[in-house]
N, C-alpha and C positions, 0 to 999 in steps of 0.2 A: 570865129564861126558865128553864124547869123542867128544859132539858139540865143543867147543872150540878148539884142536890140531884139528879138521877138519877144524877150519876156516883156522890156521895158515898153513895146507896146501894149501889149496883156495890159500892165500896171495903168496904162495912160488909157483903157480902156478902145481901144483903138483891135480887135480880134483877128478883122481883112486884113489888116495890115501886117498884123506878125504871123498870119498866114502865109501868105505871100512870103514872109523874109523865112519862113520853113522850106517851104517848097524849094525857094532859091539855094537853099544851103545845103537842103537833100539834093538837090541835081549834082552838086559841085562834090558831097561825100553823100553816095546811096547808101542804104543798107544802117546809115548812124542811128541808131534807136533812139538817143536821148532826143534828138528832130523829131520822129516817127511819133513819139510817144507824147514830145510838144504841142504836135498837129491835131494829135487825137484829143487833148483833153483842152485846145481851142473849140476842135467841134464840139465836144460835149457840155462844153460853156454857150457856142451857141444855139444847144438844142439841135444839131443836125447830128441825131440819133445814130442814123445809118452811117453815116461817113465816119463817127468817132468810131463806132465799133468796126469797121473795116481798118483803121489804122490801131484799134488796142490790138487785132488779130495778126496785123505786119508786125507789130513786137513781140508777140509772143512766140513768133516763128522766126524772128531774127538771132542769129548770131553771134552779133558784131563785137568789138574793142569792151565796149560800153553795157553790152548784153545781158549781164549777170546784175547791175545795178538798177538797170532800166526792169527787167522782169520783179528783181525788188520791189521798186514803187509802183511795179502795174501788181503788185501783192497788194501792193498798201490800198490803193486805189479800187480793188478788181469788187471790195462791196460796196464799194456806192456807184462804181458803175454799172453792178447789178440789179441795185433796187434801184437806179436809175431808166434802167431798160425794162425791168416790171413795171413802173409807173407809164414809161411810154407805150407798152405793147397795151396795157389798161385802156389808156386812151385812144386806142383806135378804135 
């Protein structure tokens, strides 16, 4: 699955690019949350506010295989993505 070479661009600093290898691996399995949830916290890495929060919200409504682990770390995650999004609404 193309979660994994997306992180390893994460790591290589490279974000477009392990984009795209999200997208490409969500077409191939929709619905996979640990992708969904991949996507999301590439956007919130690069500050595209709106987009990360429309994908933390596809995992919070998903279902899938993975769904019970992925809403776990959208636990872990859900307050700094908060004071994240108070910092940004700040800034408008």
């Amino acid at each position: 699955m193309a979660r994994f070479p997306s992180q390893v661009y994460i790591k290589l600093d490279q974000p477009n690019t392990a984009l795209e290898g999200y997208q490409k691996a969500s077409e191939k399995h929709p619905g996979e949350t640990s992708l969904i949830l991949g996507a999301a916290r590439v956007h919130d890495m690069l500050n595209n506010m709106s987009q990360a929060v429309q994908f933390y919200k596809k995992v919070r409504e998903c279902s899938g295989p993975c769904s019970s682990n992925c809403s776990h770390q959208l636990g872990v995650v859900s307050g700094v993505v908060v004071t994240r999004l108070l910092w940004w609404a700040l800034a408008l």
